[in-house]
PyMOL commands that place a pseudoatom at each C-alpha (Angstrom):
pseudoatom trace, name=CA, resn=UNK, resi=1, chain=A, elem=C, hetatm=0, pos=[-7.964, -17.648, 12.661]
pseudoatom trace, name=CA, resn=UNK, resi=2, chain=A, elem=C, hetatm=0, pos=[-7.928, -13.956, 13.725]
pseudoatom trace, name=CA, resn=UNK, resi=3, chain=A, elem=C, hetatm=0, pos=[-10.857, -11.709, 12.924]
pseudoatom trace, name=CA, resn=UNK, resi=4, chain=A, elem=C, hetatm=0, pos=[-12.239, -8.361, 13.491]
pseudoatom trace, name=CA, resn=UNK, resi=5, chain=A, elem=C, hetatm=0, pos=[-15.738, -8.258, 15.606]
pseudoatom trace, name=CA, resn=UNK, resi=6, chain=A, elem=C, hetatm=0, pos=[-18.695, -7.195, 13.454]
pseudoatom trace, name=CA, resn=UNK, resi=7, chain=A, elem=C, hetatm=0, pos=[-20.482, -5.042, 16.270]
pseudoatom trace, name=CA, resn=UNK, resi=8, chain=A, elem=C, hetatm=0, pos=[-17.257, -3.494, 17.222]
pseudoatom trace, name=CA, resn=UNK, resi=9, chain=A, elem=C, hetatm=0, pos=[-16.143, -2.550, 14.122]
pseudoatom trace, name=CA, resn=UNK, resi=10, chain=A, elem=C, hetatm=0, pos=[-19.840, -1.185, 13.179]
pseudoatom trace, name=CA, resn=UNK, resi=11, chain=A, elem=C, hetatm=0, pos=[-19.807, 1.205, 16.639]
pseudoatom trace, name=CA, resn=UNK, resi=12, chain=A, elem=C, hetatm=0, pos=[-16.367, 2.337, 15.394]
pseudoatom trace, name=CA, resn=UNK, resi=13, chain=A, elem=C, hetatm=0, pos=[-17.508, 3.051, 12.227]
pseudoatom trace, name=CA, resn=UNK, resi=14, chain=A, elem=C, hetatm=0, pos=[-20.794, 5.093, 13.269]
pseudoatom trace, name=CA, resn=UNK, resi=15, chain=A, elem=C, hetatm=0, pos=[-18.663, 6.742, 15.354]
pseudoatom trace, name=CA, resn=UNK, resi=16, chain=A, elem=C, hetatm=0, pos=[-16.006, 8.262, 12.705]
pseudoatom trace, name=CA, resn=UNK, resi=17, chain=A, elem=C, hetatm=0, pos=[-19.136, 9.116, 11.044]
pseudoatom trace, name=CA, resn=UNK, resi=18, chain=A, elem=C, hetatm=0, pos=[-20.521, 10.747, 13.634]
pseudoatom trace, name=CA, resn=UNK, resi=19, chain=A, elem=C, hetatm=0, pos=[-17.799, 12.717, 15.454]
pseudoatom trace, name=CA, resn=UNK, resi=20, chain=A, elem=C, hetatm=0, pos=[-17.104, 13.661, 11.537]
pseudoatom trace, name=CA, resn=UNK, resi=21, chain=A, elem=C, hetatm=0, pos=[-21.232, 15.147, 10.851]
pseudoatom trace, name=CA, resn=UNK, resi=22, chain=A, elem=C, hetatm=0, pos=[-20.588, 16.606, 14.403]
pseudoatom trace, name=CA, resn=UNK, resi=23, chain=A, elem=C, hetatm=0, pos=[-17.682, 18.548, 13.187]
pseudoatom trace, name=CA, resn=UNK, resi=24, chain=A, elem=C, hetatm=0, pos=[-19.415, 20.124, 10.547]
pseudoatom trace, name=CA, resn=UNK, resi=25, chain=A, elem=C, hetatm=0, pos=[-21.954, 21.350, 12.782]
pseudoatom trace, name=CA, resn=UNK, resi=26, chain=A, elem=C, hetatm=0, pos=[-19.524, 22.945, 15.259]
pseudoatom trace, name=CA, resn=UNK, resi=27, chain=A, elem=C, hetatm=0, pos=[-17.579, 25.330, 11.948]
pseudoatom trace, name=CA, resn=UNK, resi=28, chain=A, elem=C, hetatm=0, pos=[-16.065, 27.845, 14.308]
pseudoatom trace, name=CA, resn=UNK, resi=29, chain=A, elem=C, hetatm=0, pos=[-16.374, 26.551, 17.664]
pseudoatom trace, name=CA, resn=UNK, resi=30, chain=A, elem=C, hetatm=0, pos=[-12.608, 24.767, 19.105]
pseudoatom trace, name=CA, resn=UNK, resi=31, chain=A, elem=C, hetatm=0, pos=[-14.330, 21.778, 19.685]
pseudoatom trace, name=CA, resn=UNK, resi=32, chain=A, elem=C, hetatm=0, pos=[-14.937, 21.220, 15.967]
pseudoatom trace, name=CA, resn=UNK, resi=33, chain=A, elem=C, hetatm=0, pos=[-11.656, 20.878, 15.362]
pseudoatom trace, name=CA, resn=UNK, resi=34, chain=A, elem=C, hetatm=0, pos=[-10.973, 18.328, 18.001]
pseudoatom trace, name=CA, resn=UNK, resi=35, chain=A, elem=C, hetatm=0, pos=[-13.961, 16.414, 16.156]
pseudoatom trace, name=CA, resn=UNK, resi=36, chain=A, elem=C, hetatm=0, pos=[-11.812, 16.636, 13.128]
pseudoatom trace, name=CA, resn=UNK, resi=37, chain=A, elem=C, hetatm=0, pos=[-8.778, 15.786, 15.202]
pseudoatom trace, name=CA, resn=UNK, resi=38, chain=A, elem=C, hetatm=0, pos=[-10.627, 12.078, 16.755]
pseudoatom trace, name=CA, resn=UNK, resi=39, chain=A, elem=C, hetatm=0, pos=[-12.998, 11.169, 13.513]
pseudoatom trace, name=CA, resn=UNK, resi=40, chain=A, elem=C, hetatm=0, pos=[-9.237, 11.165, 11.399]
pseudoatom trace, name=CA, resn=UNK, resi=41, chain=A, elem=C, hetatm=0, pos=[-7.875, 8.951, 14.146]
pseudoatom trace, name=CA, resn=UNK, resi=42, chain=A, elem=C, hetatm=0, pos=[-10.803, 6.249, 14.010]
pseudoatom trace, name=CA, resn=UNK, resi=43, chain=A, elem=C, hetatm=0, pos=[-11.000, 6.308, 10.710]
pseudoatom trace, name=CA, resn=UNK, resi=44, chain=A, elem=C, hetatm=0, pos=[-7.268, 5.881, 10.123]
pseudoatom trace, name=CA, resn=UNK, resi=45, chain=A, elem=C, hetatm=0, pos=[-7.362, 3.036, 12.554]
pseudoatom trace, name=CA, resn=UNK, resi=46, chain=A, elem=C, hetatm=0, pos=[-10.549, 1.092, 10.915]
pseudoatom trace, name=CA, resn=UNK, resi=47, chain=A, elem=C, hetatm=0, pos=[-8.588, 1.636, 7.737]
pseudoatom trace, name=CA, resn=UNK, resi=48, chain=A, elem=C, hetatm=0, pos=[-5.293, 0.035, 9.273]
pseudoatom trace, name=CA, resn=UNK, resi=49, chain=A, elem=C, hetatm=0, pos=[-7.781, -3.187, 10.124]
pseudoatom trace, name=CA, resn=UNK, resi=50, chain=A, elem=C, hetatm=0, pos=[-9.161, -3.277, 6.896]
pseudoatom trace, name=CA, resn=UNK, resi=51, chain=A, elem=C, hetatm=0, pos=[-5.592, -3.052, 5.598]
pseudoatom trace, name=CA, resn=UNK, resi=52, chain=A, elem=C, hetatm=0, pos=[-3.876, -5.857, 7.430]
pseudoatom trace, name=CA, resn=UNK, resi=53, chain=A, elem=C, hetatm=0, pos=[-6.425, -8.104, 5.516]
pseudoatom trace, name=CA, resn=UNK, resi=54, chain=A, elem=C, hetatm=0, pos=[-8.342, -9.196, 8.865]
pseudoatom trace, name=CA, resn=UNK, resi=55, chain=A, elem=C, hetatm=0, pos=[-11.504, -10.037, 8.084]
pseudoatom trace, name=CA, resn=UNK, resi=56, chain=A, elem=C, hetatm=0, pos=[-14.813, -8.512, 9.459]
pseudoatom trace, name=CA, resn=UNK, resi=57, chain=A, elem=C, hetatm=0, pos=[-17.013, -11.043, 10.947]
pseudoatom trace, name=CA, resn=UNK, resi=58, chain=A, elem=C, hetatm=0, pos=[-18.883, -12.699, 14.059]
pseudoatom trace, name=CA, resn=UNK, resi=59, chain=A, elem=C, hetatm=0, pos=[-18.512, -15.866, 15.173]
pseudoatom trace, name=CA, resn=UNK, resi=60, chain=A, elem=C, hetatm=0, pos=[-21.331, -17.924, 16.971]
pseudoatom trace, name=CA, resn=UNK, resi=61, chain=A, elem=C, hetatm=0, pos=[-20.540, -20.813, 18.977]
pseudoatom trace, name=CA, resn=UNK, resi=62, chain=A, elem=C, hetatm=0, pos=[-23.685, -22.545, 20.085]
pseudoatom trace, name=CA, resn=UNK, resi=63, chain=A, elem=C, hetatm=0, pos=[-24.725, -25.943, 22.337]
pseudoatom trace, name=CA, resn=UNK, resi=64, chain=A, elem=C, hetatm=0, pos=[-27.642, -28.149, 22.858]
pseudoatom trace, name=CA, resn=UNK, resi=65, chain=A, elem=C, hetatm=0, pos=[-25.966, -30.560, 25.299]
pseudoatom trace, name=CA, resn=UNK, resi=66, chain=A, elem=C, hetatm=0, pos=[-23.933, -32.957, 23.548]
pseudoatom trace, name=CA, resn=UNK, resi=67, chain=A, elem=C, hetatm=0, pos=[-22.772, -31.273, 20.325]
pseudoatom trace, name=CA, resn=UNK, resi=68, chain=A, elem=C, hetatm=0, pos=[-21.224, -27.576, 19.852]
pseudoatom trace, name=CA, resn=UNK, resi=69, chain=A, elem=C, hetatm=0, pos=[-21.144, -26.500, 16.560]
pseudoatom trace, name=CA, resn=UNK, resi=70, chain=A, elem=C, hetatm=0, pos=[-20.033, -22.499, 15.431]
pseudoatom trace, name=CA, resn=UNK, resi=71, chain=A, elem=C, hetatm=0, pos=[-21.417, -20.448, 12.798]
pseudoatom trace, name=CA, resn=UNK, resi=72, chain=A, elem=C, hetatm=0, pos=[-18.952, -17.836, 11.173]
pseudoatom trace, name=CA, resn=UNK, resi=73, chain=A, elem=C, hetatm=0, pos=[-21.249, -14.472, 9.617]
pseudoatom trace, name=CA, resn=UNK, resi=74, chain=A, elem=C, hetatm=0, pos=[-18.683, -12.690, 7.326]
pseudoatom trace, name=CA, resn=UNK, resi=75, chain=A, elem=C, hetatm=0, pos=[-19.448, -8.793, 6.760]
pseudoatom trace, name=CA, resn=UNK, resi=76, chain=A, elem=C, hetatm=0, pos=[-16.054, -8.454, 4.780]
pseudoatom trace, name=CA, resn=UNK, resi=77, chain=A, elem=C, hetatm=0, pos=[-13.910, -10.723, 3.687]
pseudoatom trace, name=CA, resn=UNK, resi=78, chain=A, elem=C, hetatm=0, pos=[-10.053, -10.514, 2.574]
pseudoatom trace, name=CA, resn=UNK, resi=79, chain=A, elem=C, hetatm=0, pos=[-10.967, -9.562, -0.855]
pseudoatom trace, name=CA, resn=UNK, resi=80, chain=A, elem=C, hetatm=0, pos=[-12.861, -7.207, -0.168]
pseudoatom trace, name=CA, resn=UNK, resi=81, chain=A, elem=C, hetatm=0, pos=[-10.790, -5.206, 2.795]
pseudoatom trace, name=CA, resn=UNK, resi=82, chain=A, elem=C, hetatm=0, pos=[-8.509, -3.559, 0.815]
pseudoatom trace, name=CA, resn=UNK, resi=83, chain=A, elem=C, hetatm=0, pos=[-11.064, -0.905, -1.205]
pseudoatom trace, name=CA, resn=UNK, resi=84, chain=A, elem=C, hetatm=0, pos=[-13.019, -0.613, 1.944]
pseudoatom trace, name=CA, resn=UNK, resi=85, chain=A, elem=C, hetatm=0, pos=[-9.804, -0.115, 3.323]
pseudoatom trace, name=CA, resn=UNK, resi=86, chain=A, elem=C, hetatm=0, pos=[-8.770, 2.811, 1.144]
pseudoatom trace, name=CA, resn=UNK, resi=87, chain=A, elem=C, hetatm=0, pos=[-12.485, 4.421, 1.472]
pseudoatom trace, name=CA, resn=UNK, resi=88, chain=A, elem=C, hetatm=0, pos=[-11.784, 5.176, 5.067]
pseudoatom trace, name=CA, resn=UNK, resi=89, chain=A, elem=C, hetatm=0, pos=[-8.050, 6.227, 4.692]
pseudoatom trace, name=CA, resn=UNK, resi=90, chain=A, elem=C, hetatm=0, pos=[-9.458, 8.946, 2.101]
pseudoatom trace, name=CA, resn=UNK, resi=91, chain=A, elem=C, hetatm=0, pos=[-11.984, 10.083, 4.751]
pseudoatom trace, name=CA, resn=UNK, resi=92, chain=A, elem=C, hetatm=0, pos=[-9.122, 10.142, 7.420]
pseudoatom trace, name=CA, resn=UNK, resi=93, chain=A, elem=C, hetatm=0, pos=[-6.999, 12.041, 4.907]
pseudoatom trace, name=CA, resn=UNK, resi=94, chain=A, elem=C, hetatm=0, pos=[-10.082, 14.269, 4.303]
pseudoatom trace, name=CA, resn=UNK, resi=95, chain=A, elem=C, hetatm=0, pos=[-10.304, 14.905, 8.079]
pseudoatom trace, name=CA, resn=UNK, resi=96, chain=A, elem=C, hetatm=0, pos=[-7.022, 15.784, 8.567]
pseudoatom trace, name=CA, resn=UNK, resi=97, chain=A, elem=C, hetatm=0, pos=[-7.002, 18.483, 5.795]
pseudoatom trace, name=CA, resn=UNK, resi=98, chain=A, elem=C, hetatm=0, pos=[-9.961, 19.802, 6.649]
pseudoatom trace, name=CA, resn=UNK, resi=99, chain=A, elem=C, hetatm=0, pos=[-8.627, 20.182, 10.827]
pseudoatom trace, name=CA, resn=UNK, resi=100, chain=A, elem=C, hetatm=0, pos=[-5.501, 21.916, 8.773]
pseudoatom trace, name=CA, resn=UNK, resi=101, chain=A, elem=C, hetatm=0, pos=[-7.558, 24.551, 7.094]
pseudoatom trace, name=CA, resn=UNK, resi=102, chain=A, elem=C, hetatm=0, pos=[-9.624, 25.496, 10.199]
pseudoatom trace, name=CA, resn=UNK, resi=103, chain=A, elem=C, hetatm=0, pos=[-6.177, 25.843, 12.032]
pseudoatom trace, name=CA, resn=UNK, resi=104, chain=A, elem=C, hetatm=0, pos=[-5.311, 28.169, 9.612]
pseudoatom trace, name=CA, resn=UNK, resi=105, chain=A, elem=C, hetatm=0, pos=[-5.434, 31.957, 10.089]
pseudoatom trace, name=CA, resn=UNK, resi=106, chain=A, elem=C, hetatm=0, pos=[-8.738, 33.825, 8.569]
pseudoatom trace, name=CA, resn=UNK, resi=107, chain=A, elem=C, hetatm=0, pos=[-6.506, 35.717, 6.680]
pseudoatom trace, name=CA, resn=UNK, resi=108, chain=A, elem=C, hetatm=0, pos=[-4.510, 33.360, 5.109]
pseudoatom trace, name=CA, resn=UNK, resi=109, chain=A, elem=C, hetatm=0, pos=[-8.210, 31.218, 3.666]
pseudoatom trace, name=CA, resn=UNK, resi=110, chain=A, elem=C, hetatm=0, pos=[-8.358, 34.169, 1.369]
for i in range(1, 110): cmd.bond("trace and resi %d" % i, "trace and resi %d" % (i + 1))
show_as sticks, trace
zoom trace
């Protein structure tokens, strides 16, 4: 069975976060916008996973000798996916607006 890595898709997720709080702090510099630009992109890629009803989970596989036995730690399951899902294609959607309106003349804002 296919499935999404728990750690990986946390880093990803800190990092939209991130890159998007980072944006916000850099208003008027160019590299805010190119913040915008790579916070839409991972979010509108976590969103994609969380789409394609993949679960989010890690998987465990441990010995002690003779038997192997695997433990599977679910973060979010199928059911679950497709809100989550949406959540982050709203904040990609957000970021992408808000990269259109800082492209945007000064004159035309008003």
């Amino acid at each position: 069975m296919e499935y999404f890595d728990t750690g990986l898709f946390m880093i990803l997720s800190s990092l939209a976060f991130g890159l998007m709080i980072l944006s916000f702090k850099y208003v008027d510099a160019s590299a805010g916008m190119i913040f915008f630009l790579f916070s839409s992109m991972v979010f509108f890629t976590l969103a994609l996973i969380l789409v394609s009803e993949i679960p989010i989970q890690s998987v465990t596989s441990m010995t002690d000798g003779s038997t192997t036995w695997t433990e599977t730690d679910t973060l979010i399951g199928i059911e679950n996916g497709y809100i989550l899902g949406l959540f982050f294609m709203v904040f990609g959607i957000l970021n992408v607006g808000l990269l259109f309106y800082k492209m945007m003349p000064q004159g035309a804002r008003e």
